[in-house]
C-alpha positions as CSV (number, residue, x, y, z in Angstrom):
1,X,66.5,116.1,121.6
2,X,67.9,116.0,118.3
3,X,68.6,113.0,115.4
4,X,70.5,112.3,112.9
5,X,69.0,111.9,109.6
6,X,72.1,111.1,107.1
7,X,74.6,108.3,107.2
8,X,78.1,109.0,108.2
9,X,80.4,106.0,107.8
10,X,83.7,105.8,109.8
11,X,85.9,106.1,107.1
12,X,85.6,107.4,103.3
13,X,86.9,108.9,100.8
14,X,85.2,112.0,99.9
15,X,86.1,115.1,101.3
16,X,82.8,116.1,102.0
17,X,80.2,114.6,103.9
18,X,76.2,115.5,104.6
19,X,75.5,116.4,107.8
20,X,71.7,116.2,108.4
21,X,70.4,117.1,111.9
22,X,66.7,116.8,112.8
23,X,65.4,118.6,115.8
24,X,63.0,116.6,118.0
25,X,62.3,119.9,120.2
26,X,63.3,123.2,120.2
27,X,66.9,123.3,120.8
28,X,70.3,125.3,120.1
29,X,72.6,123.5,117.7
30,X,76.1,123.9,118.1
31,X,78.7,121.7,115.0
32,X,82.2,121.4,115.6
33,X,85.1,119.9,113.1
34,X,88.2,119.1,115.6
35,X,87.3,121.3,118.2
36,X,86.6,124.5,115.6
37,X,82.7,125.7,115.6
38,X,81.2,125.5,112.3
39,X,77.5,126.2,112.8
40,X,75.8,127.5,115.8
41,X,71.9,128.3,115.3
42,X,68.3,127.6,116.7
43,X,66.1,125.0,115.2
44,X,62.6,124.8,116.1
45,X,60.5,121.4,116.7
46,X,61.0,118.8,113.1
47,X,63.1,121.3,111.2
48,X,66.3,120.2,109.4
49,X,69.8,121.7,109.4
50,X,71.6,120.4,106.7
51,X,75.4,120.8,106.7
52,X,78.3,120.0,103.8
53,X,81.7,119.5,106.1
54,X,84.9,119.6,104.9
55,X,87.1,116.9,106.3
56,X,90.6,117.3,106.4
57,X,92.8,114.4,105.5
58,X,93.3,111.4,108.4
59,X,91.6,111.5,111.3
60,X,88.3,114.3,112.2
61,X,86.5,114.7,115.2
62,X,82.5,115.9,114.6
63,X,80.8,117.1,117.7
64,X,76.9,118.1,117.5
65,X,75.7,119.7,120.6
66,X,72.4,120.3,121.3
67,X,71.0,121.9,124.2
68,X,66.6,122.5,125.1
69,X,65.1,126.0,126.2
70,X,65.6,123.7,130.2
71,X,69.4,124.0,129.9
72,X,69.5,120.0,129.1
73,X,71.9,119.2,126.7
74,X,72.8,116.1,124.8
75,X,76.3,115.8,122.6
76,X,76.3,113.4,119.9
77,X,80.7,113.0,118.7
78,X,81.6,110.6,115.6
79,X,85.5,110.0,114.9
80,X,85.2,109.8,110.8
81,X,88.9,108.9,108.7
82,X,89.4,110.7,105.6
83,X,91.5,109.1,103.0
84,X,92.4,110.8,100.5
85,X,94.5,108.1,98.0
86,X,94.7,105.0,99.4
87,X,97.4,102.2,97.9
88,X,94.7,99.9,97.9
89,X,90.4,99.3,97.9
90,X,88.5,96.0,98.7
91,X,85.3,96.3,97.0
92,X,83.5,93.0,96.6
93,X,80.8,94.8,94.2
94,X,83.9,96.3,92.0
95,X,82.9,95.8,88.3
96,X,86.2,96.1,86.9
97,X,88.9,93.2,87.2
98,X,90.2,91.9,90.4
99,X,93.6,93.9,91.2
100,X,93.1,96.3,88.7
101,X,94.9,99.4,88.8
102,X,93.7,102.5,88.1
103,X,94.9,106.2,89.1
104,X,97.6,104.7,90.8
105,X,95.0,102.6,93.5
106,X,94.6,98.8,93.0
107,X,91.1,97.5,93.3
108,X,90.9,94.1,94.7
109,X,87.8,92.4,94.8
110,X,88.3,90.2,97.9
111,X,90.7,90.2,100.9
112,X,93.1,87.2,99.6
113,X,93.2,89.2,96.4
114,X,94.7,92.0,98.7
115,X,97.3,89.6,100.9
116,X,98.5,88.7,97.3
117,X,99.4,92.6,96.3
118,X,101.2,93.4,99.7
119,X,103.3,90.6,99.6
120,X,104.6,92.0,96.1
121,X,104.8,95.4,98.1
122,X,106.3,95.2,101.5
123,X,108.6,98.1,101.2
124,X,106.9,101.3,102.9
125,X,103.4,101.9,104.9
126,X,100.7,101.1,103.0
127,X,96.7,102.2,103.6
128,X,93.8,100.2,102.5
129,X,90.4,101.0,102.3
130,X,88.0,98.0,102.6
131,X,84.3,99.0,101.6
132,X,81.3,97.9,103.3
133,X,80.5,94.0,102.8
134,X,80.5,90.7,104.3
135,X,83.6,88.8,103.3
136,X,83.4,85.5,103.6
137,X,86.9,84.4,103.8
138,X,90.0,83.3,106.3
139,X,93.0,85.5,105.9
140,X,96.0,85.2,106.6
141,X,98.3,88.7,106.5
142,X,102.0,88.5,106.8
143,X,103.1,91.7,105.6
144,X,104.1,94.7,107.6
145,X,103.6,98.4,107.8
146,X,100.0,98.2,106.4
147,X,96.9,99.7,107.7
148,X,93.5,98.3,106.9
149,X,90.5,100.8,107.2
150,X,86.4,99.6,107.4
151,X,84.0,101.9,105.9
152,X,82.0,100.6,108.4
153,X,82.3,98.5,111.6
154,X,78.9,97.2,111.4
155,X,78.8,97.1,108.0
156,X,83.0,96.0,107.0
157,X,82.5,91.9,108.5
158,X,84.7,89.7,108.3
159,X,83.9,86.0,109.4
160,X,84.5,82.3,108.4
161,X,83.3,79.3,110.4
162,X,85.7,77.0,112.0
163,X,86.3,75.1,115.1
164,X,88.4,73.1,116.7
165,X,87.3,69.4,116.3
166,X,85.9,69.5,113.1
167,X,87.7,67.4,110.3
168,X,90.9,69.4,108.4
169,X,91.1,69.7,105.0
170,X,94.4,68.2,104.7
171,X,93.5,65.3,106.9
172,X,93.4,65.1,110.3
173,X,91.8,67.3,113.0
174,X,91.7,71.0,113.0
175,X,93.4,72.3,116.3
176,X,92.2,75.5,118.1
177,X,95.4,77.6,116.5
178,X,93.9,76.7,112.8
179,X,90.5,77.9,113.2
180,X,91.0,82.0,113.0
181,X,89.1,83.6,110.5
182,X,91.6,86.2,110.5
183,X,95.5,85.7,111.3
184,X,97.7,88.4,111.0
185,X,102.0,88.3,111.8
186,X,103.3,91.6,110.1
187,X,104.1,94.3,112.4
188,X,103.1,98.0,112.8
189,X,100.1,96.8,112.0
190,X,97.2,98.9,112.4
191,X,92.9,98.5,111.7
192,X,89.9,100.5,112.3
193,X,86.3,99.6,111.8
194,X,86.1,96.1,110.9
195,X,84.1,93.2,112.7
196,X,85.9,90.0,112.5
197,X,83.6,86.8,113.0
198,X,83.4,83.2,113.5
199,X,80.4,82.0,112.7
200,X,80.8,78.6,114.1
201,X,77.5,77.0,115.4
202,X,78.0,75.9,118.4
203,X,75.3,73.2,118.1
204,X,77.4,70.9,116.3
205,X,78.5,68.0,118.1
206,X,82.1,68.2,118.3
207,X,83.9,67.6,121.5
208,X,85.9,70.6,121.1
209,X,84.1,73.9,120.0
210,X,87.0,76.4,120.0
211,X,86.2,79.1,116.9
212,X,88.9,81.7,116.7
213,X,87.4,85.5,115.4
214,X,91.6,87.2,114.9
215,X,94.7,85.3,115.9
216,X,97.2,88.5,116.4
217,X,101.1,87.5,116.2
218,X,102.1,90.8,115.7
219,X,104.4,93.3,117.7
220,X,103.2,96.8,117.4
221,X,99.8,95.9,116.4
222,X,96.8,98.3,116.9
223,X,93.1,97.9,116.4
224,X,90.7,100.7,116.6
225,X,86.5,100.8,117.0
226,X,86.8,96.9,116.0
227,X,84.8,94.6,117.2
228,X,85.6,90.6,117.6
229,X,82.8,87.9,117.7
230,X,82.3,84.6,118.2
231,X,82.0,82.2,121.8
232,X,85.2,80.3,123.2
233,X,88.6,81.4,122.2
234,X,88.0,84.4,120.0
235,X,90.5,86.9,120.7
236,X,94.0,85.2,120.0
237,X,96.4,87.3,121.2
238,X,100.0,85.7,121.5
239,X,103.1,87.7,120.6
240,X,104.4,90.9,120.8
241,X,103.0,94.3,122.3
242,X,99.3,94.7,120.8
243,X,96.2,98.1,121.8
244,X,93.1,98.2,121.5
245,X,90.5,101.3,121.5
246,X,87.0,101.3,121.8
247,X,86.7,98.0,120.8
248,X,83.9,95.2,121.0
249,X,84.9,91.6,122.1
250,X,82.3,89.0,122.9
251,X,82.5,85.2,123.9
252,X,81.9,83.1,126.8
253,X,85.2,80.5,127.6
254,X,88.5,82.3,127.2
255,X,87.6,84.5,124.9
256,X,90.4,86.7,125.4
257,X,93.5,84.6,125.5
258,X,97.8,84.2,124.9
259,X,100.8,85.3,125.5
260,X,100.9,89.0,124.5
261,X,101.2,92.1,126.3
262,X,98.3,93.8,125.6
263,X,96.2,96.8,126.2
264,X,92.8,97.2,126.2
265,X,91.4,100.9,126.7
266,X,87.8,101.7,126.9
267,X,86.5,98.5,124.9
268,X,82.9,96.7,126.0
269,X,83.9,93.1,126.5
270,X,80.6,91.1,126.5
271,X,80.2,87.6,127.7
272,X,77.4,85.1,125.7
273,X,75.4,83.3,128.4
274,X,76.0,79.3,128.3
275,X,72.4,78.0,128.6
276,X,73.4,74.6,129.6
277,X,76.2,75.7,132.5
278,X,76.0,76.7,135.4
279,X,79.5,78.7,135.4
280,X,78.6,80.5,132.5
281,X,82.7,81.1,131.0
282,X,85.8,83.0,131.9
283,X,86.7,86.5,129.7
284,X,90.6,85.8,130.2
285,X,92.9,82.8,129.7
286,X,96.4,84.3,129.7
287,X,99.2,83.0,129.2
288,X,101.7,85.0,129.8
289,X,105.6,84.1,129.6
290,X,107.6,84.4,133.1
291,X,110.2,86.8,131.6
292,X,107.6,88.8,130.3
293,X,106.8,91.4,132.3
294,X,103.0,92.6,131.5
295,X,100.5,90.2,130.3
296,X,96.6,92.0,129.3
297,X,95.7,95.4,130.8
298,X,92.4,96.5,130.9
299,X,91.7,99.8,131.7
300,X,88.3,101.7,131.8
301,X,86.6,98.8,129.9
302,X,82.8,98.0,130.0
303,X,82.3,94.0,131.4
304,X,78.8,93.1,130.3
305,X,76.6,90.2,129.4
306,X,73.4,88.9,128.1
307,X,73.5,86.6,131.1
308,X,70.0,86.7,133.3
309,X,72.2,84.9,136.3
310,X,74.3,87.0,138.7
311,X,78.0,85.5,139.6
312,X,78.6,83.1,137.1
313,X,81.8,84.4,135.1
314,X,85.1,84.3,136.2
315,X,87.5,87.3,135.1
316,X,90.0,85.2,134.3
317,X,92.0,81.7,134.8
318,X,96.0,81.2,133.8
319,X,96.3,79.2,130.5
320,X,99.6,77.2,130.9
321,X,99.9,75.5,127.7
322,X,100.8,71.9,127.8
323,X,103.9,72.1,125.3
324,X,104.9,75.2,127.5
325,X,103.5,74.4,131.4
326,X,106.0,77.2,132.7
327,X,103.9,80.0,132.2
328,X,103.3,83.2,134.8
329,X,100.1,84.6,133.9
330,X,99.4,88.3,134.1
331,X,96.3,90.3,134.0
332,X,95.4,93.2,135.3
333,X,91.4,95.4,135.2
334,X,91.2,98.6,136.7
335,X,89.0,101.5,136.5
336,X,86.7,99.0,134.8
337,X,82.7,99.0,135.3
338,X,81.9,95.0,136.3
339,X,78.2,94.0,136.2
340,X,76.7,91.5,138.3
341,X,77.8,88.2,136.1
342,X,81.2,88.9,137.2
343,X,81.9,86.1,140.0
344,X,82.6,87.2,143.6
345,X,86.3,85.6,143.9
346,X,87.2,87.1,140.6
347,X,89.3,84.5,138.9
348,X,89.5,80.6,139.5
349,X,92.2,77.9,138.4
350,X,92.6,76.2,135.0
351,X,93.7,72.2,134.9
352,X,95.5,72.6,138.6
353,X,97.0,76.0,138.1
354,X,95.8,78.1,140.4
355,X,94.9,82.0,140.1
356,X,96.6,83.2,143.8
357,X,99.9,81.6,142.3
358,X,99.6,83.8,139.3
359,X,99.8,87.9,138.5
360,X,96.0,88.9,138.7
361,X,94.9,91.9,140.2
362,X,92.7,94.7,140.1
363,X,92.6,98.5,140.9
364,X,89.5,101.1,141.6
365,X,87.5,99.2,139.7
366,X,83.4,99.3,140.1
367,X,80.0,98.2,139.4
368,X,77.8,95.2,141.1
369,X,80.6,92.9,140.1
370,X,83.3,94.4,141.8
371,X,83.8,92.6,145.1
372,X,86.7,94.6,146.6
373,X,86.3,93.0,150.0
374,X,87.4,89.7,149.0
375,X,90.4,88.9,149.7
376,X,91.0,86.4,146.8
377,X,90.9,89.4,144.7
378,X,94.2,91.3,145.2
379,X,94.1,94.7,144.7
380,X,97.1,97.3,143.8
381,X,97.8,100.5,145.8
382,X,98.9,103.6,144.3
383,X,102.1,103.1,144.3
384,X,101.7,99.4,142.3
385,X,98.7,100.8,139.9
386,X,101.6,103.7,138.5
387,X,103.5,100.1,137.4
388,X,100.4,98.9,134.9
389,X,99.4,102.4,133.0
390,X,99.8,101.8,129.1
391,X,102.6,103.7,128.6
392,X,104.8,101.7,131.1
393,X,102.9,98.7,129.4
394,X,103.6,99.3,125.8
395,X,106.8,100.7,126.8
396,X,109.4,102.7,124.0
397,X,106.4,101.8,121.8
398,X,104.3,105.1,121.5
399,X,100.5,105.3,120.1
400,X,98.1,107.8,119.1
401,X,94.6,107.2,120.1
């Protein structure tokens, strides 16, 4: 119906931006800036409506509506960030000097550059502007009340490659914990628009091949239009009270996994086929405390694969770690789409802990993977689905999508 012919990042600093809208039939174009109408016209077939919008500072919401001479319409909506002075900007390409400051903003010209400025200013909240790139590097980010903005999810990557197995640099073996390309502990905590990677090659032979993408040890810690990648373990999520919107998370063994109670609202969690396996992974390993209440929530997510087999991924199996066996794992999908990889007895048992002794259940959820009739996949009534919402998840602990 109708294309769009200029780039519009997620996040920038101007406060304009080119809108460029190409007509592939005749249509009626309607542009909205937070839910107030800016342009309504007719283009014909191949003509251009070129637009300057002014965004106002934080978060905007553009809407282009386009709707044929047949009453078909098709809405195209992009959530763009405005900031407007930043305390900080990663720029690997900056030709100044590395933590320069200049009108007040430091430039740093790599993400350890930046660690090394927040720990010298840990006192209020501080936002962080991270231009597009690939940054090779494994950070580690202790300080709190900071907020780390991607121009670009697809274009703002983060990755490192390390597994568990391979030799330490201090001696020894590296341990599944050690391999995250990205660690952070500071809380109120918040990102949008970055993909964090580890680029481990699972062809190596190692015995153990678990590749952390973020380890998150933070309470109050929020991730937005993120996406996580790599294949077993990369989603470390093990303290405190952690959401995530519209994200991307893909593996194939555990790749979402810990102690945390977390939330996961309308993210795409997509599991990597295992070409040599016949049980292809498991998307949760939880290992939730027994005094904790809530454990991972998922609700209206998107389970998908590049798997050609049907059945052959387990939504989850309890983690109980072996320095801390008494664990009471909790996990919880509903309202989630489940394609056909998705097992038919839902979760299965991890080193003789076994899923029916656990907290796993599921509510109104749908697709080809489903499997509501099986009774090894306990599902919660009305009553018990009002107990797992985010707010009673997430608790005193209010966020803003």
């Amino acid at each position: 119906m109708f294309s769009l012919k200029s780039y519009l990042p997620d996040a920038t600093l101007s406060k304009y931006v080119k809108v460029s809208v190409k007509a592939d039939e005749n249509i009626f174009v309607k542009m909205s800036l937070n839910k107030e109408l800016l342009i309504e016209r007719f283009l014909r077939e191949d003509e251009i409506l070129d637009a300057v919008v002014k965004l106002n500072e934080g978060k905007n919401h553009l809407q282009i509506e386009g709707e044929n001479l047949e009453g078909n319409k098709y809405v195209l909506n992009k959530s763009i960030r405005y900031l407007e002075k930043p305390f900080a900007i990663v720029d690997q390409n900056y030709a100044g000097c590395d933590k320069d400051v200049a009108g007040g903003i430091v430039f740093c010209k790599s993400l350890k550059s930046l660690t090394e400025i927040l720990k010298k200013e840990n006192s209020s909240y501080k936002a962080v502007f991270i231009r597009n790139g690939i940054y090779r590097e494994k950070v580690n980010i202790d300080s709190s009340r900071v907020m780390l903005i991607g121009e670009d999810r697809n274009k703002t990557i983060v990755t490192y490659s390390l597994a568990a197995g391979l030799p330490a640099e201090n001696g020894g073996i590296l341990s599944t914990s050690n391999t995250a390309t990205f660690t952070i502990s500071g809380e109120d905590f918040v990102v949008e628009n970055i993909t964090f990677e580890n680029g481990f090659d699972r062809n190596v032979p190692i015995e153990h091949r678990q590749a952390v993408a973020v380890k998150a040890l933070a309470d109050r810690l929020m991730f937005f239009n993120c996406a996580f990648k790599s294949t077993q373990d990369t989603l470390y999520a093990d303290f405190g009270r952690q959401y995530y919107y519209r994200c991307y998370i893909e593996g194939d063994v555990d790749f979402i996994f810990g102690a945390a109670t977390a939330v996961f609202e309308e993210c795409v969690i997509c599991s990597l086929d295992r070409e040599d396996r016949k049980i292809k992974g498991y998307v949760t390993a939880a290992s939730t405390k027994p005094d904790s209440q809530y454990g991972f929530l998922f609700i209206r997510c998107k389970l998908i694969s590049n798997i050609r087999e049907k059945e052959c991924v387990y939504l989850g199996r309890p983690w109980h770690p072996s320095s801390d066996p008494n664990r009471w794992a909790n996990v919880v999908f509903r309202e989630c789409y489940l394609d056909e990889h998705i097992h038919t007895d839902g979760w299965c048992e991890m080193h003789g802990f076994c899923p029916e002794n656990e907290r796993f259940f599921e509510y109104k959820n749908f697709g080809p993977g489903s499997g509501k009739q099986n009774p090894k996949r306990p599902q919660l009534d009305e009553m018990e689905a009002e107990m797992y919402t985010r707010e009673k998840v997430l608790g005193e602990w209010k966020v803003e999508i």
